[in-house]
C-alpha positions in Angstrom: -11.9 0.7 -66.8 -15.0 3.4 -66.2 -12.1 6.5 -66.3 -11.1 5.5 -69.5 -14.4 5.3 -71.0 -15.9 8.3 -69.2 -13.4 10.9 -69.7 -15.5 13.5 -66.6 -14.3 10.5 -64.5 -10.7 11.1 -65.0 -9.7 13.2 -62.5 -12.2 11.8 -59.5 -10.3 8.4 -59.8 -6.2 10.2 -60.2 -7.7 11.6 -56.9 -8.6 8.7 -55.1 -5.5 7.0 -56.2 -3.6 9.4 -55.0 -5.2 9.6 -51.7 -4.8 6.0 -51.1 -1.1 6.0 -52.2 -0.1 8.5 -50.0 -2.8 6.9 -46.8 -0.5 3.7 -47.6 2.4 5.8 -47.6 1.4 7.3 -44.1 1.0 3.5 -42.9 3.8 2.9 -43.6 5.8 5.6 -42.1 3.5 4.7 -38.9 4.2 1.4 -39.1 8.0 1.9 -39.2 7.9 4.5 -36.6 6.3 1.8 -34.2 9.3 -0.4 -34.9 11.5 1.7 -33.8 10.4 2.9 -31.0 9.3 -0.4 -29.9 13.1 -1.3 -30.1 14.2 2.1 -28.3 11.8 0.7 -26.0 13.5 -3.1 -25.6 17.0 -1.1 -25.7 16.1 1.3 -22.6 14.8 -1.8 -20.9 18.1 -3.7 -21.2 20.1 -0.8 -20.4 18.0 -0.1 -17.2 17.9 -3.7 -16.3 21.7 -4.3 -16.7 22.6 -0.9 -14.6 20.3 -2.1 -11.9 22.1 -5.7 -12.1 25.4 -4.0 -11.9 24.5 -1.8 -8.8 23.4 -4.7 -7.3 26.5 -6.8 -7.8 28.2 -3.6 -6.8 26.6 -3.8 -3.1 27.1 -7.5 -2.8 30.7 -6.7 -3.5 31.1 -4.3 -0.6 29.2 -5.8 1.7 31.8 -9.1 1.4 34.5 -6.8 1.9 33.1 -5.6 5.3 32.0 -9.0 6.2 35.4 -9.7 5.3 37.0 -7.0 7.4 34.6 -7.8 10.2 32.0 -5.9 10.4 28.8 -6.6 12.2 26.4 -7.6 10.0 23.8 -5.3 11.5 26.2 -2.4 9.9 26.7 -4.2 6.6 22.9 -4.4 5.8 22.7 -0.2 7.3 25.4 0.9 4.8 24.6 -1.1 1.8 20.7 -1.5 2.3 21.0 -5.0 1.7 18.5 -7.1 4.0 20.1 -8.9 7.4 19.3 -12.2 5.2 20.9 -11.2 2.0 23.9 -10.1 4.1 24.1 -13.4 5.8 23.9 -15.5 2.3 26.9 -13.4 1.4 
């Protein structure tokens, strides 16, 4: 290699090899950073998407109950914010 033969060369190249350890290093750290929050990401979704499913199911589960009890459906889709159609598939 030049560095060993040209001794003025030495430090130049421990440079560079050093700056592109530690720009690997960084890319690394970036790269792993984007994992996880890519996966905080997919977690949140989940977690949002399975609250909103419960709160949904939730609603349904009232409304029966009124339709049950009798309740015009005109009421049941006021109270629960259900459409008149999704209170009548009930």
């Amino acid at each position: 290699m030049l560095a060993k033969s040209h001794p003025e060369v030495r430090s130049p190249v421990a440079k560079y090899k050093k700056l592109t350890l530690t720009q690997r290093m960084r890319d690394i750290a970036w790269e792993k950073q984007l994992l996880r929050m890519d996966k905080q990401a997919r977690e949140d979704f989940v977690r949002d998407e399975g609250l909103e499913l419960g709160k949904q199911e939730a609603t349904q589960t009232i409304a029966r109950r009124f339709k049950a009890q009798g309740v015009s459906l005109d009421q049941i889709a006021e109270a629960t914010g259900l459409s008149l159609e999704e209170v009548g598939r009930l």
